[in-house]
N, C-alpha and C positions, 0 to 999 in steps of 0.2 A: 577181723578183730578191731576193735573198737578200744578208744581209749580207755574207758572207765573199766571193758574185759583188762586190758592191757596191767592198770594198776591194781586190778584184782589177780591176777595172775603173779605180779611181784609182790603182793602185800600175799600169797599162799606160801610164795621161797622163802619169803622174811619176815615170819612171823611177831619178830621183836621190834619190829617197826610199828608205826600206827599209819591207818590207812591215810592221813591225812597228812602225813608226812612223805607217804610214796607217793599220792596223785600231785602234791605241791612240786616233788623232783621230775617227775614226768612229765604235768602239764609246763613250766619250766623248761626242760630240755625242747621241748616239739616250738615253745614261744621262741626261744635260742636259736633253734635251727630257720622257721620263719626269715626271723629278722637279719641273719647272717645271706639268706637266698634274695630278702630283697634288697642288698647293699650288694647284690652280685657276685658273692663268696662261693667257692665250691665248699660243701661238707664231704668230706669221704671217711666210713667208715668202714675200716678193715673186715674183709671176709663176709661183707656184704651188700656193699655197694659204692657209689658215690650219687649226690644231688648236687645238681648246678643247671643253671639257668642260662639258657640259650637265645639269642637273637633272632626273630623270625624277620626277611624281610619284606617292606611291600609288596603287595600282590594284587595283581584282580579276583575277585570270586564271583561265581555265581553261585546262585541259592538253587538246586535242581527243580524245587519243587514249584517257583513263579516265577524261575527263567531270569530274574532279575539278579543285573550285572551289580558286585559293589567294589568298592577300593576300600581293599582295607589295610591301616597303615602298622609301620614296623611296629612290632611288640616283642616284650621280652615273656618268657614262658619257662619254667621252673620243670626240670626235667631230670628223672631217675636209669644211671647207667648201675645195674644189675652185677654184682662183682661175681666173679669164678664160683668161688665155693656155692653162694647161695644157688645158683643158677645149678650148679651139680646134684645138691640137694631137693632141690623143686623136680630136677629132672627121674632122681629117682638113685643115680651115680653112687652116692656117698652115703657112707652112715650117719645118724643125726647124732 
């Protein structure tokens, strides 16, 4: 699902809104959470997940495909932990 699905989907529950008002709350909340991951914040939202950003560190890599060795340095990397319920639901578990 795709963003602009996303506000078509809440602008069909909430008809009394105007579409331009639900993509401005939406595209909003995703700039919100952005900015809160790269100041290093966890977001967690209840009953389906949490996002937080993990520290990866130095390493060596190679590339398989030309053999060639590289150093690649620490980085931080934005990463999604999967909460109970959704994971129940995806698995098939739970009623929706």
């Amino acid at each position: 699902m795709t963003k602009r699905e996303l506000v078509a989907k809440v602008q069909a529950e909430f008809p009394g809104y105007r579409a331009s008002d639900i993509a401005f709350a939406v595209y909003r909340m995703f700039d919100a959470m952005k900015e809160a991951l790269a100041r290093g914040e966890r977001i967690d939202v209840r009953d389906f997940g949490a996002f937080l950003v993990k520290n990866r560190r130095a390493r060596r890599a190679r590339n398989p495909k030309t053999a060639v060795t590289l150093d690649l340095q620490e980085r931080r990397v934005p990463f999604f932990k999967v909460g109970k319920e959704l994971k129940e639901r995806v698995a098939g578990r739970r009623d929706v």
